[in-house]
N, C-alpha and C positions, 0 to 999 in steps of 0.2 A: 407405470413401473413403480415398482415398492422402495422406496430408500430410507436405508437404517437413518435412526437418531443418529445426531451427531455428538459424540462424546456419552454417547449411550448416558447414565446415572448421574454423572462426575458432580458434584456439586458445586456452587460459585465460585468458592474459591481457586477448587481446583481446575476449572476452566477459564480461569483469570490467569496462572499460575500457566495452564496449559499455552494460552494464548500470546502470552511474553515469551515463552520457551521457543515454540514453533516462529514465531516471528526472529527469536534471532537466531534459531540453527537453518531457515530457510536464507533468511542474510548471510549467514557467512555460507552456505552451500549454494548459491548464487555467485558471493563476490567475484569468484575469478573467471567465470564464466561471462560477467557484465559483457555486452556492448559485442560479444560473439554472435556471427548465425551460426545455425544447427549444426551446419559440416563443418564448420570452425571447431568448435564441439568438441564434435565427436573423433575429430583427424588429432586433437591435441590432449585430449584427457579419455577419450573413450564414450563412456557413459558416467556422469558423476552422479555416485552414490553418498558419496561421505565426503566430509573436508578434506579440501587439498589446494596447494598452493598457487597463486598463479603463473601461466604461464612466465619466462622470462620476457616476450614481447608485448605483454600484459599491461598495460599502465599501474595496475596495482599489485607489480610482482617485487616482493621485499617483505610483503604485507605477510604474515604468516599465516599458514591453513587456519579454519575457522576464527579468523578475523571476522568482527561485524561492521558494520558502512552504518551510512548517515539515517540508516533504515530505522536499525535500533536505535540509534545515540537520539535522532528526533521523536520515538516514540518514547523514550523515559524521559526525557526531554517534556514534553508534553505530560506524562504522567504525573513530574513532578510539578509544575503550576499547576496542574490541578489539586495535588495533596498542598501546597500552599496554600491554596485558595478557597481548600476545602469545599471541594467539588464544585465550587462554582466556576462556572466559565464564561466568561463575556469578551468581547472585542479587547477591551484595553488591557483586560489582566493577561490575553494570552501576548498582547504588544508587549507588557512589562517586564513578562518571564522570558520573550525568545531577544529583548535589550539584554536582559541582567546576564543570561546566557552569553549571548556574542562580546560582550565588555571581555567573559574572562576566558573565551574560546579561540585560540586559533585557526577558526573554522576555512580564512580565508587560503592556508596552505595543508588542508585535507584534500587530497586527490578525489575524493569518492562525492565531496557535496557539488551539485548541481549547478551551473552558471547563476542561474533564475533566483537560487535560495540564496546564493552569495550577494551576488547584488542586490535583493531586498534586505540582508538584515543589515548590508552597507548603508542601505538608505534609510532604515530603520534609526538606525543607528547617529543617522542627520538630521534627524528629526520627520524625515519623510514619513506621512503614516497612509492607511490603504483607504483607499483602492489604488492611491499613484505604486505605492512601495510595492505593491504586485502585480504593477496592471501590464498585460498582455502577457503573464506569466501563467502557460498554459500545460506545464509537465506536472507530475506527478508527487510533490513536494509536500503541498497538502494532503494527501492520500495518506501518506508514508504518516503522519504525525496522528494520524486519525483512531487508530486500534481502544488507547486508551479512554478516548472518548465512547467509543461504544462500551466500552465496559463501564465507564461509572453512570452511564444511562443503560444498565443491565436488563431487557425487554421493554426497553423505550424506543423503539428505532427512527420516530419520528423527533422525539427532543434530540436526538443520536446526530441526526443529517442536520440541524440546527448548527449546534454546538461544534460541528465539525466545521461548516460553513465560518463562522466566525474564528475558528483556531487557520483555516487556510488563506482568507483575505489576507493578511498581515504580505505575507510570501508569494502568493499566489491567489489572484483575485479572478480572475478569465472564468468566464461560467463554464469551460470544461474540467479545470480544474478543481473550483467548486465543487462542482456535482461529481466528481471523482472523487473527492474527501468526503463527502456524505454519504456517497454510499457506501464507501468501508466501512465507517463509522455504523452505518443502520444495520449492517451485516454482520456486526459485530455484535451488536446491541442485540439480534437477533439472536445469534450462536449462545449468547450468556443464558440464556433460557433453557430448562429444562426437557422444554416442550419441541425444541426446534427441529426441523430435518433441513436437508438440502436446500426442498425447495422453497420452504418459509423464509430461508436465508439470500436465496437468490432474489423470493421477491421483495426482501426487504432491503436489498443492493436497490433493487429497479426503484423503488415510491424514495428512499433514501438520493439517489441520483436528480429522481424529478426536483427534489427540494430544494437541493443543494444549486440547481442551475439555477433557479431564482432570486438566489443571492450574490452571484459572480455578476461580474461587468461582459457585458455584449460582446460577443467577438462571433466570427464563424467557425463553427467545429460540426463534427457530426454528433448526433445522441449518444451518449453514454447510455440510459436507459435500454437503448433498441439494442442498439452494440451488448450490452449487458445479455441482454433477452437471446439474444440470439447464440450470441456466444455460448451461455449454459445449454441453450437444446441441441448444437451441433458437439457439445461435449458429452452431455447424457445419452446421446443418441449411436455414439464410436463407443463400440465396447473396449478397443484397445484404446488406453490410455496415450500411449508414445503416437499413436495415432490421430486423438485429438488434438494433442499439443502441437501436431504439427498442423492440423487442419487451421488452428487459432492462431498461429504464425502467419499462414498462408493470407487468411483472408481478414485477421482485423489486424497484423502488426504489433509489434511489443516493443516499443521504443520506451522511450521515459514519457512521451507526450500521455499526458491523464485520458485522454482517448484510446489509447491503446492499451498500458498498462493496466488500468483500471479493470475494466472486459476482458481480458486475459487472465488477470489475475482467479475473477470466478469462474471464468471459465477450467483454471487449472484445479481448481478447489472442486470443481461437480464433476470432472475428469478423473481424481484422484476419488471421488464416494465420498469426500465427506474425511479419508484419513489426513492430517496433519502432517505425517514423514511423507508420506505417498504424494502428496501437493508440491514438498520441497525439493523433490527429487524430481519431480519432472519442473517447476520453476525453473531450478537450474539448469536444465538440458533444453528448457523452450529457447533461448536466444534470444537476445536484446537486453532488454534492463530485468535480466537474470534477477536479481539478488530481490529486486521490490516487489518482484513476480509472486515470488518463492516464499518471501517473507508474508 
């Protein structure tokens, strides 16, 4: 099957530019949707197209329409120890930005951040540092921080899954997690290329994923890589979109765990062809951890 470029011409910039944009209008067009299934959904908003507020039995309803979660705030977050750092990224520099952060962050009374990501930058914070400070911390925390790493490794996908590896130990050490932060990170690094399609990007989620599990601590989980793999072909292969999404509900789950989300998330990116809004909009109508989906 033939599939367009992604971002057809656009140049770095503006697929850098693109890439921060879509990540945070898929967050806030996720947020209220978080932690919903499908018929939840659909019985309380319909179809969500655009920002809207959440439900009032919503845990994040007060929050106003296109609000963004911990999706965005952790990847500028990230962006910015790397512009300090001046693109270098190693273990301890990303320990010393997500410290200086939480000193001046009231992250621990944000509704939207994760158990897992609180109590590591707590322990963080005590001096605990990783593998303890994220071990058996197997959601999707690392993923979420991972965007800007592929981009300033721009058709590097392999320093990409690296570099992301080390930005999600700190939080999240569990080789699902891991290998879920690498592969966004390679997929990203992938998409920065002018050269990319779909499926250079799916497979550089899969060799990104294999990486990334190398570096996390032992635990049992299933493959992200095969999760990955499959996910895109049962996406490619449903011509209706709202139909894959639900196929990728049914059979890998969309929880926050980095197993699911992760594989879902490309699966909703090869579902949507490659468009940016068309991704966000069914993120938000997949159900579960909406917003990370989407973003």
């Amino acid at each position: 099957m033939c599939v367009k470029k992604c971002m057809g011409d656009a140049s770095l910039s503006d697929r850098v530019l693109g890439c921060f944009a879509a990540l945070a209008i898929g967050d806030a067009m996720g947020m209220p949707t978080e932690s919903l299934p499908p018929d939840q959904i659909r019985k309380i908003y319909g179809y969500v197209r655009r920002f809207v507020r959440a439900h009032p039995t919503h845990p994040y309803h007060g929050l106003p329409a296109g609000r963004v979660t911990d999706d965005t705030e952790q990847a500028i977050l990230m962006a910015q120890i790397i512009i300090e750092n001046e693109g270098v990224i190693t273990l301890e520099r990303v320990i010393n930005g997500l410290i200086k952060w939480a000193k001046k962050t009231n992250f621990k009374d944000k509704p939207f951040y994760g158990s897992n990501t609180k109590r590591a930058l707590s322990m963080l914070l005590e001096g605990v540092r990783p593998p303890e400070s994220g071990k058996l911390h197997t959601t999707c925390g690392g993923a979420l921080r991972s965007p800007p790493i592929g981009i300033v490794n721009a058709g590097n996908p392999k320093k990409a899954a690296v570099e992301a590896a080390f930005a999600a130990l700190p939080t999240h050490s569990a080789r699902s997690a891991v290998s879920g932060a690498s592969a966004i990170a390679s997929a990203v690094s992938e998409a920065m290329s002018r050269e990319s399609t779909i499926r250079s990007i799916v497979r550089a989620a899969i060799k990104g994923a294999r990486i990334g599990f190398k570096y996390g601590e032992p635990i049992f989980s299933p493959s992200i890589p095969l999760r990955i793999k499959i996910a895109s072909k049962v996406a490619m292969r449903t011509i209706n979109p709202r139909r894959a999404i639900s196929k990728i509900y049914q059979i890998f789950g969309t929880s926050s765990q980095a197993a699911e989300a992760v594989p879902a998330a490309i699966g909703v990116f090869v579902a949507a062809r490659g468009d940016p809004m068309k991704a966000a909009e069914l993120g938000a109508n997949i159900g579960g951890d909406t917003d990370t989906i989407a973003a």
